[in-house]
C-alpha positions, -999 to 999 in steps of 0.1 A, spaced: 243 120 -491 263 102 -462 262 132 -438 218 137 -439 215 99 -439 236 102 -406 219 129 -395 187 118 -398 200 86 -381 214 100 -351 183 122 -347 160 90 -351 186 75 -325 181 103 -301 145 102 -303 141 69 -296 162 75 -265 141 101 -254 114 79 -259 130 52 -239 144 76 -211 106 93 -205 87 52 -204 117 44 -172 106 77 -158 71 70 -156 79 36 -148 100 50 -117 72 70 -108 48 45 -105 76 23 -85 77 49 -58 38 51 -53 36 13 -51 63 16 -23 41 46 -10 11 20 -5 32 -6 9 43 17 33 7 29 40 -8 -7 42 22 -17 64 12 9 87 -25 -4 89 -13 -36 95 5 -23 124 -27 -2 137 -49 -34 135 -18 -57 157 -21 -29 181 -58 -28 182 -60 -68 183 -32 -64 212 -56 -40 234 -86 -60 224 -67 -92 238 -55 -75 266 -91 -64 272 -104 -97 271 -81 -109 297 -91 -84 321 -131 -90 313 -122 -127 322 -102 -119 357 -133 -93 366 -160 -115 355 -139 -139 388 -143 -109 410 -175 -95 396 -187 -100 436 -163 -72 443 -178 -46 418 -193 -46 385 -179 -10 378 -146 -30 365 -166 -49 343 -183 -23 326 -152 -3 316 -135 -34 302 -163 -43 279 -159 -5 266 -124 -13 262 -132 -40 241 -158 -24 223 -133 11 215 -107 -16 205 -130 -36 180 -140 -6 166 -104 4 161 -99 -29 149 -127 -22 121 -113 7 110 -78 -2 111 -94 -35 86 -109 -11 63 -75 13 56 -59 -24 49 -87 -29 23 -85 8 8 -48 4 12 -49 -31 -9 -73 -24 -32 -54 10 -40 -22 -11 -42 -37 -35 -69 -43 0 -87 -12 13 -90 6 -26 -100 -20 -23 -129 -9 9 -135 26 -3 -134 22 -33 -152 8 -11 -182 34 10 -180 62 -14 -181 44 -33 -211 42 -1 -229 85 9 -219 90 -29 -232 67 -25 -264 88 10 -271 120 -10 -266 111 -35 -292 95 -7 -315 129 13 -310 149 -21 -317 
């Protein structure tokens, strides 16, 4: 009668809830490793301004001791390692960025999918 067709309503109801409740969960989840990457990728990107800073910085000095390369050529030498240490931090600095990037395109498909399916439960619950 009136009371199962209720019943079997609010059940149905509560389901769909739960349904609802576990797709904003996962949807939450994958929110939070997206700001996890940013966070990450931001950090690169701070590594490779530092590296470009110290490879600057080395520059300038190769330029003021190639001016005074009479007065040793020692000076020289260590700021063309310096140059070399920071372009190699530079390259691997670059390469977290890409891993970084291509790891955050990941996880927005991932939470792209998952919002579409949340919506298409929404509308299936509806």
């Amino acid at each position: 009668g009136l009371a199962n067709s209720t019943r079997q309503m609010t059940e149905s109801i509560a389901q769909q809830l739960s349904t609802v409740k576990s797709a904003s969960e996962g949807a939450v989840s994958v929110s939070r490793t997206i700001v996890q990457e940013v966070d990450a990728l931001n950090q690169s990107t701070t590594a490779i301004a530092s590296s470009m800073e110290q490879q600057s910085a080395a520059t300038s000095e190769i330029g003021r001791n190639a001016q005074q390369a009479a007065m040793g050529t020692e000076e020289v030498s260590t700021s063309i390692d310096a140059v070399q240490q920071a372009s190699a931090e530079t390259s691997r600095a670059s390469d977290e960025v890409d891993r970084a990037a291509s790891n955050l395109g990941e996880r927005a498909g991932t939470l792209r999918t998952a919002v579409d399916d949340f919506l298409a439960e929404v509308r299936t619950a509806a």
